[in-house]
N, C-alpha and C positions, 0 to 999 in steps of 0.2 A: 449611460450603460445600464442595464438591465440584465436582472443573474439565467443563468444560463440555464437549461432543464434537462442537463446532465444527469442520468440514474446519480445515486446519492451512491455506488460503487467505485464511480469514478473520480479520478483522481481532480479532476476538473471541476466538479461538482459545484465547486463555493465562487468560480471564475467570470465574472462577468466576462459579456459580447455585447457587440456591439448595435446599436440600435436599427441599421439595418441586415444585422445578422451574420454578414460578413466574415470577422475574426473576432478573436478572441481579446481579452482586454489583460494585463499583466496577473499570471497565474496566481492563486492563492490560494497556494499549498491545503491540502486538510491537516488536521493535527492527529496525531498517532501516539497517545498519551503515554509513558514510561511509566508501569505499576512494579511493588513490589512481587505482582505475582505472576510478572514475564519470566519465562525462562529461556536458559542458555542451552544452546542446543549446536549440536556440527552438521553441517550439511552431508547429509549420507549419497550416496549413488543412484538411488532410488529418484530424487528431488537435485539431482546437477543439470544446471541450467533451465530449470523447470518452478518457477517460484507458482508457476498456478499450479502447481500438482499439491505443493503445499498446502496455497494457498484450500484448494478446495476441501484437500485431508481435513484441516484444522478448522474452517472458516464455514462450510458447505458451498463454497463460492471463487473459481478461480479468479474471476473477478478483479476479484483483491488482494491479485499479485504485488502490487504495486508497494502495498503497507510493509514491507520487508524493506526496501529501499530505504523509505519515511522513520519507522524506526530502527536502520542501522546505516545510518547516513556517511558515515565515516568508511565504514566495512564496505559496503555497497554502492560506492559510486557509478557503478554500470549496474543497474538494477536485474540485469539479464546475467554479462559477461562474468560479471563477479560471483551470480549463483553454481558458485561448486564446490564439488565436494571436499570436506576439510573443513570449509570455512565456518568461524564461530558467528554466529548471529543471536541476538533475543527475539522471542518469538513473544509479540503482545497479545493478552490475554483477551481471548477472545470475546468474554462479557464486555470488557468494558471498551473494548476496537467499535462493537457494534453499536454501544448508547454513546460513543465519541462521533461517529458517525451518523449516526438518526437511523440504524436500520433494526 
């Protein structure tokens, strides 16, 4: 298998495929590293069921919707259904989300 040339946004990124292209080979996650200088935050009205609006607010990139799932993996088992409002989440710092990811 051979790594796949997924934008470095996506969640797929580190996944290999298959050698003639076909699918995808067992997913490997990126990592979403837990700082002490994530913060805790409630999801307001503005961002229910909209993890890109976040994601863009914070990140410059809806994109990277996804990294809210990654690090609150417990909270956010539906990475969509679960985004509403109320819910506590930590939001990772944004420097280092980006040198965790190569962007």
């Amino acid at each position: 298998m051979s790594t796949v040339k997924y934008n470095q946004t996506s969640p797929y990124y580190q996944t290999a495929i298959s050698q003639n292209g076909n699918y995808l080979g067992s997913w490997v996650p990126p990592t979403v590293p837990a700082a002490y200088s994530d913060k805790l935050i409630t999801i307001n009205q503005t961002y229910n069921l909209r993890p890109d609006l976040l994601a863009h607010d914070l990140f410059g990139d809806a994109r990277l919707w996804w990294v809210f799932a990654m690090r609150n993996p417990n909270t956010l088992r539906d990475p969509l259904g679960d985004f509403i409002t109320g819910t506590q989440i930590f939001l990772p710092d944004a420097g280092l989300l980006k040198t965790a990811l190569g962007l």
